[in-house]
N, C-alpha and C positions, 0 to 999 in steps of 0.2 A: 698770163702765160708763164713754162714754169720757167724758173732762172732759177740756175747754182753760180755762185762766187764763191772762188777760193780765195784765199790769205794766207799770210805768215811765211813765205820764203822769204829767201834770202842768202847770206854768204857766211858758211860755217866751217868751223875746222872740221879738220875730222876729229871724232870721237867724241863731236859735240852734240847739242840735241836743237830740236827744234819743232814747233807742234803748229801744225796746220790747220785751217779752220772750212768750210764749206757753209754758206749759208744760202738756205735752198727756200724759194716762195713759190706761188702759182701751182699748188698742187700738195693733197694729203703725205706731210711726209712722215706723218708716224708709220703708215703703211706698204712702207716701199722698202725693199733690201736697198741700202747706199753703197756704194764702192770707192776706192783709190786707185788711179793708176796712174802710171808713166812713161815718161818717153824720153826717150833724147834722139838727136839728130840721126837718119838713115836706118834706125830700127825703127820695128813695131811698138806700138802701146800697149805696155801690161800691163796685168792687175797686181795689183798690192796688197790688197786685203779689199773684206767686205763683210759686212754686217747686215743681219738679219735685222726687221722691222719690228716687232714687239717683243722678241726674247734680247735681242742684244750679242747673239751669236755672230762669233767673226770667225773668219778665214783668211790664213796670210800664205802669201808666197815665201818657199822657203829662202829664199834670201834675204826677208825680213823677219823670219823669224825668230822671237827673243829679241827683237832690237825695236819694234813697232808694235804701237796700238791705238787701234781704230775703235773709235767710240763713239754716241750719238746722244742729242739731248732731243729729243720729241718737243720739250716745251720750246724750245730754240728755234727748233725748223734748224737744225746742224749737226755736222756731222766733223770728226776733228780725226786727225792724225797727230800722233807722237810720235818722232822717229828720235830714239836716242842711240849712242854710239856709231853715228853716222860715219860712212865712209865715201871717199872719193868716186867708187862704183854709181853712189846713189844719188847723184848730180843728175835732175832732168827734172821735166817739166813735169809736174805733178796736178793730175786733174780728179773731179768727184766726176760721179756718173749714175744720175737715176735711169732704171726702164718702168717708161710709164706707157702703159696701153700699145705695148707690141714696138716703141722707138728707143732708143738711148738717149737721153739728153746728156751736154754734157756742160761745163764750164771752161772758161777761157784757159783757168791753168796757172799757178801759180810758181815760177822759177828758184830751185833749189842747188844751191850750188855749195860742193862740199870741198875746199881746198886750203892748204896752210898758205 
């Protein structure tokens, strides 16, 4: 079945960095666009970036723009986020998300929290 696990949150200053991991099984993932998104409490879940399956092409929300980069290892089965120059804003729960045959999977979600 497939599963994604995320890693690497935690409590950071601002203007700190921190790089998140995804490790995805139960399914071809060299072949899938990966994605980032988040949330925090009473809003909606965004996207954050997302990366294309064999070229490696990403896309970011501009509020992470220049400060995030999402990357994948094929040989891995993973997919990472880099968030440097973190801000207070960017405090929430951070999940991966394949669409495989028409559903979303997603991961439990890994808690990122940016504060002095």
């Amino acid at each position: 079945q497939v599963q994604l696990v995320e890693s690497g949150g935690g409590l950071v200053q601002p203007g700190g960095s921190l790089k998140l991991s995804c490790a995805a099984s139960g399914f071809t993932f060299r072949t899938y666009v990966m994605s980032w998104y988040r949330q925090t409490p009473g809003k909606e879940r965004e996207l954050v970036a997302a990366i294309t399956a064999t070229l490696g092409r990403a896309n970011y929300a501009d509020s992470v723009k220049g400060r995030f980069t999402i990357s994948r290892d094929n040989a891995k089965n993973t997919v990472y986020l880099q968030m440097n120059s973190l801000k207070p804003e960017d405090t929430a729960v951070y999940y991966c998300k394949a669409p495989i045959g028409g559903m979303d999977y997603w991961g439990k979600g890994t808690l990122v929290t940016v504060s002095s």
